[in-house]
C-alpha positions in Angstrom: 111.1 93.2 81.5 109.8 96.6 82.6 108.4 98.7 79.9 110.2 102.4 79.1 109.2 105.1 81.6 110.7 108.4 82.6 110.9 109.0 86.4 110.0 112.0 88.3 111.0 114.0 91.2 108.3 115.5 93.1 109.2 119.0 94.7 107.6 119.2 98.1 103.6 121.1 98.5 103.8 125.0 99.9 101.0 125.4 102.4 98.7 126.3 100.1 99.3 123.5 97.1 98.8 121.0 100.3 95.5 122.5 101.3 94.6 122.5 97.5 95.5 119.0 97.1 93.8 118.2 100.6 90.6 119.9 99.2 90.8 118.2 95.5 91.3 114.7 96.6 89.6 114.3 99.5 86.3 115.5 97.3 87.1 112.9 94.6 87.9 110.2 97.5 84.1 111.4 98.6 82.7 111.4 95.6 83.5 107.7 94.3 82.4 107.1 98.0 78.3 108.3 96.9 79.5 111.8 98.8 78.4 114.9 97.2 81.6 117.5 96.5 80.2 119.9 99.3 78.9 117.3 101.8 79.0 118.8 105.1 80.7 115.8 105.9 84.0 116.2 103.5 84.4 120.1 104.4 84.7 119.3 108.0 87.6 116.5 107.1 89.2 118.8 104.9 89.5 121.7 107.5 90.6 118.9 110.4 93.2 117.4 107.5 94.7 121.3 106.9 94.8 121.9 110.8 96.7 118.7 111.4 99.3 119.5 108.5 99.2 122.9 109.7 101.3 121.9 112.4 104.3 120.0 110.8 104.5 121.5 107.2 107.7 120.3 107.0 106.2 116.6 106.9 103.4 117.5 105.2 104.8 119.1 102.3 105.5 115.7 101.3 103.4 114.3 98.8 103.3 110.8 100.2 102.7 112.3 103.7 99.2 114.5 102.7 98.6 111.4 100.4 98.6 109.2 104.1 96.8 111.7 105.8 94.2 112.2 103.9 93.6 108.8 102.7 92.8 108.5 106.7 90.6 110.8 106.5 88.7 109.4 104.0 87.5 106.6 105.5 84.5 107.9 108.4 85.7 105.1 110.4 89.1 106.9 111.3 89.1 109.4 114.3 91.5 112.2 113.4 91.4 112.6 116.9 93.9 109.7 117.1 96.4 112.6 116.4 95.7 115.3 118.9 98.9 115.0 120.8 100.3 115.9 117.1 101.5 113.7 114.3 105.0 112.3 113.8 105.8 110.3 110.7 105.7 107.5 113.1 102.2 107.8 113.9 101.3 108.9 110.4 102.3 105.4 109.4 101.1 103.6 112.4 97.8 104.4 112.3 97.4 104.5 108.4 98.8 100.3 108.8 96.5 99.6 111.5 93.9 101.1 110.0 94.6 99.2 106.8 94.8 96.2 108.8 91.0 96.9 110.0 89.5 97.2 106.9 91.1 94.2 106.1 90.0 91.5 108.5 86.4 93.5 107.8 86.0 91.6 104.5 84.1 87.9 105.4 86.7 86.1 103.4 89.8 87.6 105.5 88.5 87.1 109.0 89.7 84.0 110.1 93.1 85.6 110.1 93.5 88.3 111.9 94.8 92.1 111.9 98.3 91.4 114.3 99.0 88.5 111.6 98.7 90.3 108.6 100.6 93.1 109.7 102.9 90.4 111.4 103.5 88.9 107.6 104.0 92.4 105.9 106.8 93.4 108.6 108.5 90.3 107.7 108.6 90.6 103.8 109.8 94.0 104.2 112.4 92.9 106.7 113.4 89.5 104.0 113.7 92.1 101.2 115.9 94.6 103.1 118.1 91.3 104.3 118.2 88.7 101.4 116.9 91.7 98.3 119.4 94.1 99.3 116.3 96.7 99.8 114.3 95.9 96.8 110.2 96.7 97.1 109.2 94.3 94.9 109.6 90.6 94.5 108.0 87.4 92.6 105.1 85.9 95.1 107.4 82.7 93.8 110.3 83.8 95.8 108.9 84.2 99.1 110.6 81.8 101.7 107.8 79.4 103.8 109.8 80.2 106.4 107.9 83.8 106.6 104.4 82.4 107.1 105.8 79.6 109.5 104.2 79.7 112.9 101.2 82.4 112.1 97.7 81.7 112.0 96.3 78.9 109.0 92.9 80.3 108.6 91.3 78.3 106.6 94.4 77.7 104.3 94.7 73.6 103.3 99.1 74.1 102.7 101.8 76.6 102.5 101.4 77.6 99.2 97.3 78.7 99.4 98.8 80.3 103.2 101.2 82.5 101.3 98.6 83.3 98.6 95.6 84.5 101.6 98.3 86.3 103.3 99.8 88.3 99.6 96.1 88.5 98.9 95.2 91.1 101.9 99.1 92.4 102.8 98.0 95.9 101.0 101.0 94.8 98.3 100.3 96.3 95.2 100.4 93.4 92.4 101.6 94.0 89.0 101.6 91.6 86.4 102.0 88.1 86.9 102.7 87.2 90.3 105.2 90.2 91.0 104.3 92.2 94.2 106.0 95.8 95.7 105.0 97.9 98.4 103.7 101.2 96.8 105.7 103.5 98.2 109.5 103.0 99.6 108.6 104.6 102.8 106.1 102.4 103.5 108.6 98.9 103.8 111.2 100.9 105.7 108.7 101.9 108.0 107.6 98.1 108.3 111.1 97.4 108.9 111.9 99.8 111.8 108.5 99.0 113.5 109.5 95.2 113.2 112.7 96.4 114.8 111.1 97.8 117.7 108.7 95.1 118.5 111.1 92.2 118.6 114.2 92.2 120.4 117.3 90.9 118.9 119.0 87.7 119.8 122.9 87.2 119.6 122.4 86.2 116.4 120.1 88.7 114.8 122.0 91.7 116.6 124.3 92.0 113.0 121.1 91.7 111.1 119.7 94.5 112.9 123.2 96.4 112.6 123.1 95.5 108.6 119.1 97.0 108.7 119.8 100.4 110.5 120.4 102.7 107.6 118.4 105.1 105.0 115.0 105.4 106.0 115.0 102.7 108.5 117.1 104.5 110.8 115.6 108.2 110.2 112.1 105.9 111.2 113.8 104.7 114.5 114.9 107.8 115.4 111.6 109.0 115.5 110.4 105.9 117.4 108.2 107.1 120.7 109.5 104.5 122.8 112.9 104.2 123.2 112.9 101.3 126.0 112.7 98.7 123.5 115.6 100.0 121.7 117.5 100.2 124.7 117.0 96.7 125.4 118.7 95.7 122.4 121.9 96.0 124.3 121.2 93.3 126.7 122.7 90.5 124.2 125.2 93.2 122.6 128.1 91.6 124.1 127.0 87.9 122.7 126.3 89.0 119.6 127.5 87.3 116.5 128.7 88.3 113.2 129.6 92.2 112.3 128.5 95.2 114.2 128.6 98.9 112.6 129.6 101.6 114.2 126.8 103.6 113.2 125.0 100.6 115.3 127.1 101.4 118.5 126.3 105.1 118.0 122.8 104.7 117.6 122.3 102.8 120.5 124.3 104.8 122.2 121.6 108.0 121.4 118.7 106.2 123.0 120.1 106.4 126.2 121.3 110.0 125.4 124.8 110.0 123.7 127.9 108.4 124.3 129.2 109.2 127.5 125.4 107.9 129.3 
């Protein structure tokens, strides 16, 4: 049921169409914010945004990435200095979901759930859709199992279904018609994914759904991971595990404690 469309392929920004982009939408975030164009205010961002991109243009001269970053710094409440020991990917998306988060549980209406349960709920859609949609990043708000809302915070929601519904409401899913939900950008659910990954050690059990989640843009995300202890301590049920282990599992593991041979 999607309408016609033609798709795109964005090349990546040159230093100076990043700083130009930087510059043009950071104004027009400012503006519909009550900023004037040359506020003081927005300049200062704009010259901190270009420094920090500055650094990496290899990350940055993706779209999506000066999008993230400067989406950040339109919001006064973000402290760019968040980044001074330099900005991975990792961090980039980090701090732009925790930041989301924030805003989030801000609103009156959202606040008797919190920021670690929202985020909590988004990381496992993203992981059910990698698993059961074969990687899809969008699904019917029909579809969604009750199992993913079991055991986090009620609020002030009377059953499952109104759950669910306060959770989709403020998961910063974008919502098309009907009930049908997707993440906006692919990045951002394989991110969700691989941070899910880190935070929760596998059981037996979930050691082949972790081995059956480790590709594309997950993996490339765990790579870049900070901390590799909690990676490393995926091996501690390795030899209990059940179902089918890749190779490219073995391997990786193998890399966080520094190749093969280690």
């Amino acid at each position: 049921d999607w309408p016609e469309f033609r798709e795109y392929d964005l090349e990546e920004f040159t230093p100076p169409e990043r700083a130009q982009f930087v510059r043009g939408y950071l104004g027009f975030r400012g503006r519909r914010a009550g900023k004037a164009p040359g506020d003081d205010w927005i300049e200062t961002r704009v010259a901190e945004v270009n420094r920090l991109a500055d650094h990496d243009p290899s990350i940055f001269g993706k779209p999506v990435h000066a999008k993230i970053l400067t989406d950040l710094a339109a919001d006064p409440s973000v402290d760019l200095g968040q980044f001074r020991e330099g900005v991975s990917r990792w961090s980039l998306y980090d701090i732009f979901f925790n930041s989301l988060a924030e805003r989030e549980v801000e609103k009156g209406a959202r606040r008797p759930i919190g920021e670690e349960d929202r985020l909590g709920f988004l990381r496992e859609v993203a992981v059910w859709l990698w698993l059961a949609k074969g990687g899809a990043t969008a699904f019917s708000a029909h579809d969604l199992p009750d199992a993913l809302v079991d055991g986090m915070a009620h609020g002030d929601a009377a059953d499952l279904e109104s759950l669910k519904r306060e959770y989709l409401t403020g998961a910063f899913l974008e919502k098309k018609s009907g009930d049908i939900f997707y993440f906006g950008h692919r990045s951002f659910a394989e991110f969700l994914v691989a941070q899910r990954m880190v935070l929760k050690k596998p059981s037996p059990r979930e050691q082949a759904f972790y081995s059956a989640l480790l590709r594309d843009g997950v993996a490339e995300f765990l790579a870049e991971a900070p901390d590799k202890g909690p990676i490393k301590a995926w091996v501690d049920e390795v030899s209990a595990a059940q179902g089918i282990l890749h190779l490219e599992y073995f391997a990786f593991l193998a890399e966080a404690f520094g190749g093969v041979e280690a």
